[in-house]
C-alpha positions as CSV (number, residue, x, y, z in Angstrom):
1,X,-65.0,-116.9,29.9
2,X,-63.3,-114.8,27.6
3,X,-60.7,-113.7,29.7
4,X,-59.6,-117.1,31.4
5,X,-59.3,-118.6,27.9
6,X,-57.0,-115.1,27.1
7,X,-55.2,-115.8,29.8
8,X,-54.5,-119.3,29.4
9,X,-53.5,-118.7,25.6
10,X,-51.1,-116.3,27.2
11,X,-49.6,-118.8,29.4
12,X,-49.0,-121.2,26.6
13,X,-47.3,-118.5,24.9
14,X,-45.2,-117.6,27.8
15,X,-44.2,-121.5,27.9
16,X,-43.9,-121.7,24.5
17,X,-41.3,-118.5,24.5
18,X,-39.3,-119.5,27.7
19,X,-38.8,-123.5,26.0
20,X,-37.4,-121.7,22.9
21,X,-34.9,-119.2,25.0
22,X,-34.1,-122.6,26.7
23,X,-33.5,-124.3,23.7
24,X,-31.5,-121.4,22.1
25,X,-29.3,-120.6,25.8
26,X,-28.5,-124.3,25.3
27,X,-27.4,-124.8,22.3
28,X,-25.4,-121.3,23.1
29,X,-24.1,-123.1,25.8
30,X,-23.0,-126.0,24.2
31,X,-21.3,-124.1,21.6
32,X,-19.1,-122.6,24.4
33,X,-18.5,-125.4,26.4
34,X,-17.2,-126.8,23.0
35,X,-15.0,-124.0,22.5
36,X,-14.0,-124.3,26.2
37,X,-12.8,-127.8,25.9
38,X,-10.9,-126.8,22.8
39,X,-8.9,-124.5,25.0
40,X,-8.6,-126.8,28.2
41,X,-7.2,-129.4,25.7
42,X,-5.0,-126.8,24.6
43,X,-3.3,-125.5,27.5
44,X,-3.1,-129.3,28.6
45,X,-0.9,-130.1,25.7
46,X,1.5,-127.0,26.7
47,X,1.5,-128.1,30.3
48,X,2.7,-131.4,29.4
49,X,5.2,-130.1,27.3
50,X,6.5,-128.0,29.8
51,X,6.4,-129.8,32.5
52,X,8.3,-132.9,30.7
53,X,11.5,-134.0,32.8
54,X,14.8,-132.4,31.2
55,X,17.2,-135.1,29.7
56,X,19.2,-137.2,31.7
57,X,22.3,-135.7,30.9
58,X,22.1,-132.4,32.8
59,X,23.5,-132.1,35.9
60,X,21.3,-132.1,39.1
61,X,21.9,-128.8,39.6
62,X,21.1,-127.4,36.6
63,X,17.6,-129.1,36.7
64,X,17.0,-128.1,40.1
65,X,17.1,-124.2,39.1
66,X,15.0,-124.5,36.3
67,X,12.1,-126.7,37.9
68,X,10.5,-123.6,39.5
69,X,10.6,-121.7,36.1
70,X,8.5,-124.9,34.2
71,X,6.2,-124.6,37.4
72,X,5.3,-121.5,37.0
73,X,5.1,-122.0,33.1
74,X,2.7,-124.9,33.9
75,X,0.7,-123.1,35.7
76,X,0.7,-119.9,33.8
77,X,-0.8,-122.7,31.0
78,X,-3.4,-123.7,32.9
79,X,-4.8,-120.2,34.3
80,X,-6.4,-119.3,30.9
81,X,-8.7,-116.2,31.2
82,X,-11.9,-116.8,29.2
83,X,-14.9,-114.4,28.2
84,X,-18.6,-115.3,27.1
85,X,-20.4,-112.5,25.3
86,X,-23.9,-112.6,23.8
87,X,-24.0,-110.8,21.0
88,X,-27.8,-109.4,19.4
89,X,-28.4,-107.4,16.6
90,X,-28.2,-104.1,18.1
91,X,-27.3,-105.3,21.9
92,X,-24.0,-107.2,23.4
93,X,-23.4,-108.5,27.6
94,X,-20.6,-110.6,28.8
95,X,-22.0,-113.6,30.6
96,X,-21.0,-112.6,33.6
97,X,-22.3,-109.0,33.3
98,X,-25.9,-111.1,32.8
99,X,-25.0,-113.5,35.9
100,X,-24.3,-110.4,37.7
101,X,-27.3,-108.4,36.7
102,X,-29.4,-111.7,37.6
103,X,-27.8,-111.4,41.6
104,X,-28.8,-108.1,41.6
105,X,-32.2,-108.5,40.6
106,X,-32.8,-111.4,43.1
107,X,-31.3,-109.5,45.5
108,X,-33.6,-106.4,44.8
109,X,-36.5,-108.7,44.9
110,X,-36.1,-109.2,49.0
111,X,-34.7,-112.6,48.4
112,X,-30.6,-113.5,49.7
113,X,-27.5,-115.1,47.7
114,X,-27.5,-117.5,50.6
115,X,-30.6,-119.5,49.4
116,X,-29.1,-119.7,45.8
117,X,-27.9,-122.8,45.3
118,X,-28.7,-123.0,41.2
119,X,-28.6,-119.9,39.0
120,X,-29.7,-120.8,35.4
121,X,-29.7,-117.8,32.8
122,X,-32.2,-117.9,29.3
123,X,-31.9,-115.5,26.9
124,X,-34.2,-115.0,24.6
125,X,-33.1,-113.1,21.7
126,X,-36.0,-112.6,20.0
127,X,-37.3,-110.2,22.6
128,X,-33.9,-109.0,23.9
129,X,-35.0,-110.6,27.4
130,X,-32.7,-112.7,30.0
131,X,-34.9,-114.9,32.1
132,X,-33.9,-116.5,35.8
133,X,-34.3,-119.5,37.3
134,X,-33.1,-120.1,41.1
135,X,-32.8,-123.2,42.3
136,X,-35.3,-124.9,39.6
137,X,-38.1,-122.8,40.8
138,X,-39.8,-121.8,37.4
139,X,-39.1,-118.5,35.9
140,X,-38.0,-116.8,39.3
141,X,-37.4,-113.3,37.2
142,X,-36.4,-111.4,34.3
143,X,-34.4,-108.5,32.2
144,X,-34.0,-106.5,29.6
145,X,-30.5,-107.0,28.2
């Protein structure tokens, strides 16, 4: 009897430790989407600015040559390269390095990036460890970061 209650303390503990990383990736998260939306607001601002018609008193012509040039202004605006990176006292990934590093383990595993519709990353900083879901299947692997 020993051992089953050891092992269901362990469980709890292993709960306990993948709700905090879940806790911690979210508020993480939200941080960035906040920052994200900061910058999306941003580059709409400059979009509009650039993209705003040219005065009435140019000729046609003139405002037919430099339409492609706000275009590609506009867009430039809008393609705004971005970068997570999760930073640990002695350790630092990009998010995509850890999304990528997920892939590969699932793939190692004997599973397919078909069947993924849902990847959800938790990283636990305490224990330097990135957990996996797929798909909402609970806890589908793990790694060291």
């Amino acid at each position: 009897m020993p051992r089953a209650k050891k092992a269901e303390e362990a469980v709890g503990k292993v709960k306990a430790v993948a709700e905090e990383a879940k806790e911690t990736v979210k508020a993480v998260a939200e941080n960035a989407v906040e920052k994200a939306e900061v910058v999306v607001e941003k580059a709409k601002t400059a979009a509009k600015k650039v993209a705003k018609p040219r005065a009435a008193k140019k000729a046609v012509a003139a405002d037919a040559a430099e339409k492609p040039a706000r275009t590609k202004k506009a867009a430039k605006a809008e393609q705004i390269d971005t970068k997570v990176v999760i930073e640990l006292a002695d350790k630092s990934a990009s998010a995509d390095t850890l999304v990528a590093r997920a892939k590969d383990d699932w793939t190692s595993k004997g599973n397919s990036l078909d069947e993924v519709k849902v990847l959800s990353l938790y990283i636990n900083a305490v224990e330097g460890m990135v957990y996996y879901v797929v798909n909402d299947d609970y806890l589908s692997g793990s790694f060291a970061i």
